[in-house]
PAZAPA-4460 file (N, C-alpha, C; in steps of 0.05 Angstrom, whole numbers, plus 32768, in hexadecimal, padded with zeros to 4 digits):
% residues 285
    n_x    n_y    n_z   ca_x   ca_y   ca_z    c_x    c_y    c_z   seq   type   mol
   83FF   8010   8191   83EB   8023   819B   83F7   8038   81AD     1      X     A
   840A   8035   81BB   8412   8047   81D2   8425   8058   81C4     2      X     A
   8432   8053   81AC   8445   805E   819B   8435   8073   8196     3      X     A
   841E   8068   818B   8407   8078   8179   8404   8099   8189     4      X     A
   83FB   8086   819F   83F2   8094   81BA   83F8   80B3   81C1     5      X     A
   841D   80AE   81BB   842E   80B5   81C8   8430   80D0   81A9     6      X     A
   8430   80C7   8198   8435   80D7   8183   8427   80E9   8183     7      X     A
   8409   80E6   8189   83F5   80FD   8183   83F8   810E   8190     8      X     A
   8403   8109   81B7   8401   8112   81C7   8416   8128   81C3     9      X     A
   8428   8122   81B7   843B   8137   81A8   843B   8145   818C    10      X     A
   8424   8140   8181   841D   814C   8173   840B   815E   817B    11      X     A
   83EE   8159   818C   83E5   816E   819A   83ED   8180   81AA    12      X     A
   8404   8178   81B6   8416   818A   81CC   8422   819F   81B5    13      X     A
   842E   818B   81A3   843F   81A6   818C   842B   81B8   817C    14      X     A
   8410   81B1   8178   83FD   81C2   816C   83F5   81D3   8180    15      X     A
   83F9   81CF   819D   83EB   81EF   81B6   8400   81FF   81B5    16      X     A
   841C   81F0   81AE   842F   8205   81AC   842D   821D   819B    17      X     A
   8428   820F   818B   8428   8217   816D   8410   8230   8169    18      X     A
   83FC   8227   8173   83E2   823D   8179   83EC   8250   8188    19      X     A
   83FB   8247   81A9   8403   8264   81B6   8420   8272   81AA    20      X     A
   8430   8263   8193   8449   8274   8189   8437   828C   8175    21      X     A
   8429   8283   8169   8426   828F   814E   8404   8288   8140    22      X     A
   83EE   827D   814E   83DB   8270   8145   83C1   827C   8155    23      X     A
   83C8   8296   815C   83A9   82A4   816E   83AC   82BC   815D    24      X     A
   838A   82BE   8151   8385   82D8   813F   836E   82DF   814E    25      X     A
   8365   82FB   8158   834C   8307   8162   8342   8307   814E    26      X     A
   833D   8308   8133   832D   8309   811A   8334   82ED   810C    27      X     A
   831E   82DB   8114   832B   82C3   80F3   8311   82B1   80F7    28      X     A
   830E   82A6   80E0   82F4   829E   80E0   82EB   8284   80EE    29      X     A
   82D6   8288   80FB   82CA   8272   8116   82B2   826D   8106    30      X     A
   82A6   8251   810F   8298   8249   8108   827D   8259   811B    31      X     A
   826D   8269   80F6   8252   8270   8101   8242   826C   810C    32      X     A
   8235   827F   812B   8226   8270   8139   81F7   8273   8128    33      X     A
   8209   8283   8107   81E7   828B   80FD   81EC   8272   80E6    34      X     A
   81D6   8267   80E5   81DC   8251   80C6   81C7   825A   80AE    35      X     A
   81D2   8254   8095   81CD   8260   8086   81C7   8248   806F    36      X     A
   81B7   8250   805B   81AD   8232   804C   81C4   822D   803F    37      X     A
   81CB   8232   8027   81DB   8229   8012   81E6   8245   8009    38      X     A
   8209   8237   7FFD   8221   823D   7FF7   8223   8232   7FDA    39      X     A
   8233   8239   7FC7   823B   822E   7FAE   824D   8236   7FAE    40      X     A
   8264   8222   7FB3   827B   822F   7FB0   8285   822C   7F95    41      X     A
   8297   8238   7F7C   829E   8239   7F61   82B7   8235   7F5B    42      X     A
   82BE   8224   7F5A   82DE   8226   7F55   82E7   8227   7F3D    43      X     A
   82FC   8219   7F2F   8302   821C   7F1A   8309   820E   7F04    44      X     A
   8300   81F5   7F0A   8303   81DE   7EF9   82F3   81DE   7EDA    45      X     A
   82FF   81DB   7EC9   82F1   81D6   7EAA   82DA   81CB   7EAB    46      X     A
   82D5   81C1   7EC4   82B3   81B1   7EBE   829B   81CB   7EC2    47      X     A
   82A1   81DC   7ECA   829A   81F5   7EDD   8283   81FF   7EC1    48      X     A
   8293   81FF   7EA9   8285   820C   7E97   8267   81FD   7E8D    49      X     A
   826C   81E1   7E95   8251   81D1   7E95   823C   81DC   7EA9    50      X     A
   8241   81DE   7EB8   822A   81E6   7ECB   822B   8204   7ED5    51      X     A
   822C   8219   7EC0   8226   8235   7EC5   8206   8230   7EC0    52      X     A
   81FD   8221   7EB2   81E1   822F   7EAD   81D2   8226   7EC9    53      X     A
   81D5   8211   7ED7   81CD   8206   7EEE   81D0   8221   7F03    54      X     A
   81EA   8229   7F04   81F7   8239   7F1B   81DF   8260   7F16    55      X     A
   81E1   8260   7EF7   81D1   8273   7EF7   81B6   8278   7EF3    56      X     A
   81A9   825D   7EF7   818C   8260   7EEC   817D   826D   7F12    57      X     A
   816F   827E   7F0B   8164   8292   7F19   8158   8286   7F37    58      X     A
   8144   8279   7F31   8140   826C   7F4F   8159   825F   7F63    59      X     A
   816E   8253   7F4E   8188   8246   7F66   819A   8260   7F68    60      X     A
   819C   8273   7F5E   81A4   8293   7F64   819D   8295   7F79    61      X     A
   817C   829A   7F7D   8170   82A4   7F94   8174   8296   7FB4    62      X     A
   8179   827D   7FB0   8179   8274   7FC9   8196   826A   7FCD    63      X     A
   81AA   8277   7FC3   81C8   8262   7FCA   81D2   8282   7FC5    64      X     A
   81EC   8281   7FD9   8208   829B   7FDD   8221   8289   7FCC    65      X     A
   822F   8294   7FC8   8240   8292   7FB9   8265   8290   7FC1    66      X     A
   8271   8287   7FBD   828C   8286   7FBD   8297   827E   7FA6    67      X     A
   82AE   828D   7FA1   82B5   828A   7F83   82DC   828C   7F94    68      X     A
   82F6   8287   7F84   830E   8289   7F8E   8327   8293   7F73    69      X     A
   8336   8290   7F79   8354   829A   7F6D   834B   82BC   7F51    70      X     A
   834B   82A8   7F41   834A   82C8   7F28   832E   82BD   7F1C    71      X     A
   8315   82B5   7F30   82FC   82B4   7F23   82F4   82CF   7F1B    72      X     A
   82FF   82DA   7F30   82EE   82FE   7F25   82FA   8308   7F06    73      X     A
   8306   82F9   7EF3   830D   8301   7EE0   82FA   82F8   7EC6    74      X     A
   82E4   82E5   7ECF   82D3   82D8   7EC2   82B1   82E5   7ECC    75      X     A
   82AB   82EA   7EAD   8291   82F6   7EAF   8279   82EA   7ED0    76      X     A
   827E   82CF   7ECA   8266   82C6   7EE5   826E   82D7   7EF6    77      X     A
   8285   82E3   7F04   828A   82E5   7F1F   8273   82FF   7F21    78      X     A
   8276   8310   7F09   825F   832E   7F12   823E   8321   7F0F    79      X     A
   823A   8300   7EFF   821E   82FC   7F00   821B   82FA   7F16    80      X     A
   822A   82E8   7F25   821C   82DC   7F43   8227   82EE   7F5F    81      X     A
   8239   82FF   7F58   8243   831D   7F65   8245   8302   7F81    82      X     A
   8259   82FB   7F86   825D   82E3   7FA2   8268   82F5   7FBA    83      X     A
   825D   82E7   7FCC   825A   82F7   7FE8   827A   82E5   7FF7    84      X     A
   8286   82DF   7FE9   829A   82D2   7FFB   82B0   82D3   7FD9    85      X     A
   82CB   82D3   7FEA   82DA   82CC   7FD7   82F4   82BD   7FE2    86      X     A
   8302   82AA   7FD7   8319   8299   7FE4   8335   829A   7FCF    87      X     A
   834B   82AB   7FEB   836B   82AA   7FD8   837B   8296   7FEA    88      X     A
   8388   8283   7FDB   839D   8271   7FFA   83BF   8271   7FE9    89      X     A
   83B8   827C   7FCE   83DE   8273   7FC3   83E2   828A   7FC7    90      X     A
   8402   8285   7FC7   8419   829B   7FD9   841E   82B5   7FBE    91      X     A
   840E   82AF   7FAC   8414   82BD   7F9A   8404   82D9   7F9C    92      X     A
   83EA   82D7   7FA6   83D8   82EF   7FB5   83DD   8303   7FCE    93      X     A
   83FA   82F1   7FDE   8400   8300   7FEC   841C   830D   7FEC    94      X     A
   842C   8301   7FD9   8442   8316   7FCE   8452   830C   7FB8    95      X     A
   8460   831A   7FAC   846B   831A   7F96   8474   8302   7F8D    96      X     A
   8466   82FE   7F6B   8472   82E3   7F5F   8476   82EF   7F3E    97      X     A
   847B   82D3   7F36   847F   82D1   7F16   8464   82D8   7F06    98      X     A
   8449   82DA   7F1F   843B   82E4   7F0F   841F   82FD   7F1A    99      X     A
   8434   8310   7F25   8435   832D   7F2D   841F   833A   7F16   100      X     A
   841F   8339   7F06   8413   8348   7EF6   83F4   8338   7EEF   101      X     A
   83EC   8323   7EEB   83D1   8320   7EF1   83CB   8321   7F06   102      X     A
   83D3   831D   7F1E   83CD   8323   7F3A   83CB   833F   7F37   103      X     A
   83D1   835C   7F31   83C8   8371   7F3A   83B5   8377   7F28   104      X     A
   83B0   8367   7F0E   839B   836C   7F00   8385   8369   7F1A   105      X     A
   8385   834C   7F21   836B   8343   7F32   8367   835C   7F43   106      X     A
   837D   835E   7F56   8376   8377   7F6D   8365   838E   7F62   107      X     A
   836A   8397   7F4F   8362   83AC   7F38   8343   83B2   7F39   108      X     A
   8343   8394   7F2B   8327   838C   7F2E   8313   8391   7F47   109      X     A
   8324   837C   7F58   8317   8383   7F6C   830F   83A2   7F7B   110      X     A
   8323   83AA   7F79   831F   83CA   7F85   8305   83DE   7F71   111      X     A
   830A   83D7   7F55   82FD   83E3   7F50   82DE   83E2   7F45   112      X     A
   82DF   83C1   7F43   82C0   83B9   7F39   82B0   83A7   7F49   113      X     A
   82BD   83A2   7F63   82AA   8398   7F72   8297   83A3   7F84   114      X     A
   8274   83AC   7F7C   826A   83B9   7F86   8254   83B7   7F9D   115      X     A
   8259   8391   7FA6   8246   8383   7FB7   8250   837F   7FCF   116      X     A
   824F   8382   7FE2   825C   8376   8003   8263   835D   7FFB   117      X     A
   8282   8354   7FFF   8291   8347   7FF8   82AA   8331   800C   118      X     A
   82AA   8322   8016   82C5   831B   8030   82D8   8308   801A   119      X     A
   82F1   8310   801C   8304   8306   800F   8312   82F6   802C   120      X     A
   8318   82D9   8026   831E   82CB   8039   833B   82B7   8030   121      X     A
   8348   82C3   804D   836E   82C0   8046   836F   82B3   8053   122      X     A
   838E   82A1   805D   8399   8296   8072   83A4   82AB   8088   123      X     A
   8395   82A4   80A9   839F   82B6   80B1   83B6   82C6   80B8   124      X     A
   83CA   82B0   80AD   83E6   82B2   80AB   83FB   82C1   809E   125      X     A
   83E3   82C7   808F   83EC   82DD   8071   83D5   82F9   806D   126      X     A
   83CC   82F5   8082   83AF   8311   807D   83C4   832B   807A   127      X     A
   83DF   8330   8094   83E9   8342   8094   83F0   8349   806F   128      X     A
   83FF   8338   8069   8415   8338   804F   83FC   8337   8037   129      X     A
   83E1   8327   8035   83D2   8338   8026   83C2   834D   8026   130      X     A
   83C1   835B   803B   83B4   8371   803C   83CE   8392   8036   131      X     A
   83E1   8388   8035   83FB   839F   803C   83FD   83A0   800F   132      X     A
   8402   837E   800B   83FB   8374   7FEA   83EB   8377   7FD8   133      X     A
   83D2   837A   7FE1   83C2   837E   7FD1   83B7   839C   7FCE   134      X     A
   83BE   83A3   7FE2   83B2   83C1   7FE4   8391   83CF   7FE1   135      X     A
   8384   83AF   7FE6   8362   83BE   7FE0   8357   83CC   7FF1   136      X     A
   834F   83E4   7FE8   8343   83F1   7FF6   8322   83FD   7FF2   137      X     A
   8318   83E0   7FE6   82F7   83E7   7FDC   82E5   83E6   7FF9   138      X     A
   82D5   83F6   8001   82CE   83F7   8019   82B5   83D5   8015   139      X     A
   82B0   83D1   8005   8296   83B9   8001   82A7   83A1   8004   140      X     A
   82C8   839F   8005   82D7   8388   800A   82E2   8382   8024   141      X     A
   82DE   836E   8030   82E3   8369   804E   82FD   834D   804E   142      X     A
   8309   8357   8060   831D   833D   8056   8321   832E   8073   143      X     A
   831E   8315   807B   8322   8302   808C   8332   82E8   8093   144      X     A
   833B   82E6   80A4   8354   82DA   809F   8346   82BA   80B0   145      X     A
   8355   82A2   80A2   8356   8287   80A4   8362   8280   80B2   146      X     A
   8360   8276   80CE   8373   8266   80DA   8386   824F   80CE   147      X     A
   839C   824E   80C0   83A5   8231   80AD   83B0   821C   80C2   148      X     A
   83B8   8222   80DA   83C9   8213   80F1   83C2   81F2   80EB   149      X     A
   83D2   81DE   80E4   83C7   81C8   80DC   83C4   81B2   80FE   150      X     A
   83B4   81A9   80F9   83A9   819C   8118   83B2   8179   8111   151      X     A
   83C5   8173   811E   83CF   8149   8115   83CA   8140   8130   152      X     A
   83B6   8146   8148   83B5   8139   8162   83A3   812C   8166   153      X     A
   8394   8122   8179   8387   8111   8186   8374   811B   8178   154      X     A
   8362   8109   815F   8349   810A   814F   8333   8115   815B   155      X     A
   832F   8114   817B   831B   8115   817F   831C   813D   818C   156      X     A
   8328   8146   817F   8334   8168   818F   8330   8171   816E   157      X     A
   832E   8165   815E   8339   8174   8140   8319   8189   8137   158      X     A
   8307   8180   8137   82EE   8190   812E   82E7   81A7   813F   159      X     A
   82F2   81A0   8158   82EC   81B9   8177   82FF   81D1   8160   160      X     A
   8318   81C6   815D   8326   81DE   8152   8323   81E1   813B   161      X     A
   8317   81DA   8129   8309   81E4   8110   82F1   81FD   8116   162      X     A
   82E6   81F5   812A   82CB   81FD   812F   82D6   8223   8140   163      X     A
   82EB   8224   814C   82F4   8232   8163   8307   8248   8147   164      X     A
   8312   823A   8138   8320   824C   812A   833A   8250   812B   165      X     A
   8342   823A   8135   835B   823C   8140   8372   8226   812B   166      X     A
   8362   8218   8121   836F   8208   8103   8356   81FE   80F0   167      X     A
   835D   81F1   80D2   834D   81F2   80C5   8361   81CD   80BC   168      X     A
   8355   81C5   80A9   835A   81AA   8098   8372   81C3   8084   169      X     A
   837B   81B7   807F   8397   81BF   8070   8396   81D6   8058   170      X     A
   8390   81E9   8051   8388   81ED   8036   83A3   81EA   8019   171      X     A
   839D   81CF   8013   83AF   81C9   8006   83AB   81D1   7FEA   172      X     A
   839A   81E0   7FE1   8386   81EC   7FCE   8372   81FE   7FCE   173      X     A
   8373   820F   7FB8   8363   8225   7FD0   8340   821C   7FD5   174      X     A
   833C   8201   7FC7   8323   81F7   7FC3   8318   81E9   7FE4   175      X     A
   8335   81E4   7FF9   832C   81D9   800F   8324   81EF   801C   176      X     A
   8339   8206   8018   8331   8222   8025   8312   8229   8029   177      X     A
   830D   822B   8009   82EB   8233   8007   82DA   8225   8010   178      X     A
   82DE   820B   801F   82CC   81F4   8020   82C4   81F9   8043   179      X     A
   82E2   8206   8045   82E9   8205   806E   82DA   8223   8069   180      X     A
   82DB   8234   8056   82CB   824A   8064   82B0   8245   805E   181      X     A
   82A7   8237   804D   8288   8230   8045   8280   8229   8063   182      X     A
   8286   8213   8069   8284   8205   8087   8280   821B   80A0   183      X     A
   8294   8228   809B   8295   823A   80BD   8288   824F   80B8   184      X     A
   827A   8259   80A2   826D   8276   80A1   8255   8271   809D   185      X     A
   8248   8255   80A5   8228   8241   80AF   822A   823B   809C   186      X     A
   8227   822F   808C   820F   822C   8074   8215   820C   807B   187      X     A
   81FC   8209   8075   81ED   81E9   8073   81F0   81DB   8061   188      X     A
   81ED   81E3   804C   81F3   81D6   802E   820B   81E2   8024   189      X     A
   8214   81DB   8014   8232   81D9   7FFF   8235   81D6   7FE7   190      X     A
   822B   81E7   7FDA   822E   81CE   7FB7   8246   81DE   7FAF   191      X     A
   8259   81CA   7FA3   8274   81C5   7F9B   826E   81C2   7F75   192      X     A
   827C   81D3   7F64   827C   81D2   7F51   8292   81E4   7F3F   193      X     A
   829C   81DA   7F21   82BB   81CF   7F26   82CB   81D3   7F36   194      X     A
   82C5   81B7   7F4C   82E7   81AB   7F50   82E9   8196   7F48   195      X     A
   82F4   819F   7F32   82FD   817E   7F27   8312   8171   7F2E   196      X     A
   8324   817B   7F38   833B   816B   7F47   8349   815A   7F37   197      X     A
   834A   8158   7F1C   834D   8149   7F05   8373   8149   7F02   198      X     A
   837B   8149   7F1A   8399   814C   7F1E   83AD   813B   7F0B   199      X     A
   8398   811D   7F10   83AE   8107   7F06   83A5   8100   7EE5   200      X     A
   839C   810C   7EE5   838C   8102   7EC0   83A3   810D   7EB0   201      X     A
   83AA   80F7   7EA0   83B8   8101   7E7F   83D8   8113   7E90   202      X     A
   83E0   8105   7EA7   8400   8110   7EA9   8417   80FD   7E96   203      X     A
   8421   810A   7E9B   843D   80F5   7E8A   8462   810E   7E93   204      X     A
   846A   810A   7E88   8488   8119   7E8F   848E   8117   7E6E   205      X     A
   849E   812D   7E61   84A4   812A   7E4F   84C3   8129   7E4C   206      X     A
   84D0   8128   7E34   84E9   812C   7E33   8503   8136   7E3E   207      X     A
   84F5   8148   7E51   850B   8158   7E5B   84FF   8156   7E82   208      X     A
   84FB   8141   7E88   84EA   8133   7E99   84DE   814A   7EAE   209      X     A
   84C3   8151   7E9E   84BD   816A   7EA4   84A1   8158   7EA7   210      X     A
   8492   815F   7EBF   8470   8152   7ED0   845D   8168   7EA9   211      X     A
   844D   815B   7EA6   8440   816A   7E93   841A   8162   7E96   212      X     A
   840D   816B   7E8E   83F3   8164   7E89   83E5   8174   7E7F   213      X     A
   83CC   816D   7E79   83B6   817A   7E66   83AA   8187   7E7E   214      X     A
   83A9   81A5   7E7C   839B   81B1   7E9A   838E   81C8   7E8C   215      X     A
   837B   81D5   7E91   836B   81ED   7E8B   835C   81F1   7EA6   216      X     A
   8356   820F   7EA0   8341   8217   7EB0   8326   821E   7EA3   217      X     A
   8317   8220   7EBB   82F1   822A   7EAC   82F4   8248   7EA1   218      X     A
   830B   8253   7EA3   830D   8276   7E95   832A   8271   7E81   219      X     A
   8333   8255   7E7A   8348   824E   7E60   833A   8256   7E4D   220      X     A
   833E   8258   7E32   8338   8256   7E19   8344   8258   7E06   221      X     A
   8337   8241   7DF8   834D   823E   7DDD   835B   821C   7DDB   222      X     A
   8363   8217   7DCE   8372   81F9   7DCF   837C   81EB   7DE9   223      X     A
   837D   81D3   7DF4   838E   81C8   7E00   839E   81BC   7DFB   224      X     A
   83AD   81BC   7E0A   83C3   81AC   7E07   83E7   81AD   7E27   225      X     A
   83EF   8198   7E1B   8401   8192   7E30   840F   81A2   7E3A   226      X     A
   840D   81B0   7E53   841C   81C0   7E63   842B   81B5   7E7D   227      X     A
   844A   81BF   7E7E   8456   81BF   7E8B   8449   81BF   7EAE   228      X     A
   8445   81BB   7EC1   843D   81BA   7ED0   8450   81C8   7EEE   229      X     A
   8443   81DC   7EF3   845C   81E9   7F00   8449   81F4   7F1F   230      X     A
   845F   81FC   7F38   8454   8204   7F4B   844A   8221   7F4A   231      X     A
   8438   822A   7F57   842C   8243   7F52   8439   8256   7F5C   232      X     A
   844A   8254   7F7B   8456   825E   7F88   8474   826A   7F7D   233      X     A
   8486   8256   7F6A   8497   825D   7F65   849B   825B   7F44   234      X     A
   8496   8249   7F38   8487   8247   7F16   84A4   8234   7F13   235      X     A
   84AC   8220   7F30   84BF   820A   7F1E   84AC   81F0   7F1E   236      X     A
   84B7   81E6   7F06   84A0   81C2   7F03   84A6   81B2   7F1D   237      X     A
   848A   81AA   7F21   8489   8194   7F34   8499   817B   7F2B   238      X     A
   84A9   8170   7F3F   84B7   815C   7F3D   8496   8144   7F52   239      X     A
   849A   812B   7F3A   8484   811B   7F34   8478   8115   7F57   240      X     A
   848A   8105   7F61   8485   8105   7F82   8476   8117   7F91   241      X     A
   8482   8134   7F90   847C   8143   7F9D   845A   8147   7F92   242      X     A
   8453   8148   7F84   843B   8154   7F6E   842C   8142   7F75   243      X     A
   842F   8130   7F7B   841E   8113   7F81   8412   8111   7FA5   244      X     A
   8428   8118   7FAF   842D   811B   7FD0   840F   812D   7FD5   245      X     A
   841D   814C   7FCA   840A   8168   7FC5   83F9   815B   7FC5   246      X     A
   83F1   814C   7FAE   83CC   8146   7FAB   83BE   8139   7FBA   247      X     A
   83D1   8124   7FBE   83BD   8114   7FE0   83BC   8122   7FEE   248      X     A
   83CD   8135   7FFC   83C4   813D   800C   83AD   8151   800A   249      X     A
   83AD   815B   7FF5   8390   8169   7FEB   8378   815B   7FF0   250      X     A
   837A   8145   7FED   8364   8134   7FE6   835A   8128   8006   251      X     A
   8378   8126   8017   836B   8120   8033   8368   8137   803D   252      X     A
   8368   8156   803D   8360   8164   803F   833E   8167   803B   253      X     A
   8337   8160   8027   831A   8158   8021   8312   8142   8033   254      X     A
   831F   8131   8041   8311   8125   8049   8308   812C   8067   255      X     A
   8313   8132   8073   8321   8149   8089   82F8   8161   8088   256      X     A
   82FF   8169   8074   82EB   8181   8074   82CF   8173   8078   257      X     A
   82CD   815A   806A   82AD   8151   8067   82B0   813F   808B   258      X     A
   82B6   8139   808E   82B8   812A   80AF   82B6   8145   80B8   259      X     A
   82BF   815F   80BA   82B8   8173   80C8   829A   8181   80BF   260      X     A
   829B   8181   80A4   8276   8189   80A0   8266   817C   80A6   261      X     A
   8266   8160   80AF   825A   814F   80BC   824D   8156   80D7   262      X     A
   8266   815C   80DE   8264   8165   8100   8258   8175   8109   263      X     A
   8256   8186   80F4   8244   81A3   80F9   822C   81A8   80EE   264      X     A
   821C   818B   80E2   8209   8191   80D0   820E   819A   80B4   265      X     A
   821E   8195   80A9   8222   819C   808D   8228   818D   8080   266      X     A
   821A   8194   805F   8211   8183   804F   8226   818A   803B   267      X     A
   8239   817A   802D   824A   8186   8010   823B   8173   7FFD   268      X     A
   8232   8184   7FE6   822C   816F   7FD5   823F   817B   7FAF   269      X     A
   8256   8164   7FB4   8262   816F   7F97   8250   8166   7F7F   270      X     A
   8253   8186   7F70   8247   8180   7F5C   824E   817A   7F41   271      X     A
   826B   8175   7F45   8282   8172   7F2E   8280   8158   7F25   272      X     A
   8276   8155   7F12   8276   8133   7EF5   8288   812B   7EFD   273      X     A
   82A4   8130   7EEF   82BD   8128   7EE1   82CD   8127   7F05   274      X     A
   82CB   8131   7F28   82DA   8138   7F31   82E2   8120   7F3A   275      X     A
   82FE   811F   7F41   830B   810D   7F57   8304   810F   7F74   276      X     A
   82F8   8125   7F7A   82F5   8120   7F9D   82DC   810E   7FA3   277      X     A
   82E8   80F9   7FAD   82D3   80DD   7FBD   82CE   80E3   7FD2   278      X     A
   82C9   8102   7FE8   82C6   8108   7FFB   82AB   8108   7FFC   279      X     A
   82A5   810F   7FF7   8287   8122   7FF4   826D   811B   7FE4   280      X     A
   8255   8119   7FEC   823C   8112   7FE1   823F   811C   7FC1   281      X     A
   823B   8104   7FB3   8238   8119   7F8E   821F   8117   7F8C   282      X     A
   821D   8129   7F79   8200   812A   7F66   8205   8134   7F50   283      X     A
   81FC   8123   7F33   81FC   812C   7F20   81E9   812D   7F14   284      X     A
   81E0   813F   7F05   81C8   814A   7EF7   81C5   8142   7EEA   285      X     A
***
């Protein structure tokens, strides 16, 4: 126990460092003191396409705001439900990768067809490098930066600084991202629909001991089949360990978020069939 003790106490000490080296933003998002009913946040999981008619039937329009993330704006829903929030967290939105060229498609987009008051939500770590990157200059797009500073100290300090803005639960995906801004910009309710999190289904390594699996998204089309499985950041294959590591920690990331919506009155309820996250209240229709 005193080991224990002793560890946190240096881990909290190294996280105030860490806040006064490099971890104070005058702009980054605090938890709202106005609350607001319901959020739907959209991600991008293949199950997603099951429940458009749910997401767009007119009365659950009317009373739920929207969050949608990565290249949803390339898919018809994003102009039905025109979403008042939007979430980027891979390094690939904030500067140059292997895949430069659908990335300026998106910006494109954005600059030129989004015609509703809009907050695009970054890590605040990277607001400089995506705003210099992306170059939007649509006056209806607002862009706000995430505190990511990760908090490992004394359990009972971790929600104060969720709540203050000063760190968030990890965003190990950009699905934790949208979950920590659902939370801090009020809303009461949460409905979660595709995240399927369907990480470990149907992997194997093939011949040339390459991580592989059956993966699509809700805007794929056309056949599946077995793809190489590679990092987003740099496009080399995950070596098996590492890919495995990544996902837990995604997953305690989730757990992290609902102990904090707790705290604040908030309700997540996933609405994903097929998902792996055991965090969160389900309901299936």
């Amino acid at each position: 126990k005193t080991v224990y003790c002793v560890k946190k106490l240096l881990d909290f000490v190294f996280f105030l460092i860490l806040i006064l080296a490099k971890g104070r933003y005058k702009h980054v998002l605090r938890l709202s003191k106005y609350k607001k009913n319901r959020i739907a946040i959209i991600a991008t999981g293949p199950s997603l396409k099951e429940d458009v008619h749910f997401i767009l039937d007119e009365d659950y329009k009317k009373q739920t705001d929207f969050l949608m993330l990565n290249f949803s704006a390339f898919d018809s829903l994003f102009f039905k439900l025109r979403p008042q929030h939007y979430c980027l967290a891979d390094p690939m939105f904030f500067q140059s990768s292997w895949r430069d060229e659908e990335v300026f498609r998106f910006f494109y987009l954005l600059n030129s067809q989004v015609e509703w008051d809009m907050t695009i939500y970054v890590p605040a770590q990277n607001l400089k490098q995506f705003i210099k990157f992306s170059r939007l200059d649509n006056s209806n797009i607002k862009v706000l930066g995430v505190n990511i500073v990760v908090y490992n100290g004394f359990e009972k300090f971790r929600n104060l600084f969720y709540r203050v803005g000063l760190s968030s639960p990890p965003p190990r995906t950009v699905a934790n991202l949208a979950i920590f801004v659902g939370i801090n910009t009020g809303y009461q309710n949460i409905d979660l629909f595709g995240v399927d999190h369907t990480f470990f289904s149907a992997l194997m390594v093939n011949e040339k001991n390459q991580l592989c699996q059956i993966y699509s998204h809700s805007y794929d089309e056309g056949e599946v089949e077995y793809k190489v499985v590679t990092r987003t950041d740099n496009n080399k294959v995950w070596k098996v360990g590492e890919y495995i590591t990544a996902c837990g920690n995604m997953f305690l990331s989730h757990d992290l978020l609902e102990n904090y919506a707790k705290s604040v009155g908030c309700r997540i309820i996933n609405n994903t069939k097929c998902s792996m996250i055991d965090s969160y209240e389900r309901k299936n229709r």
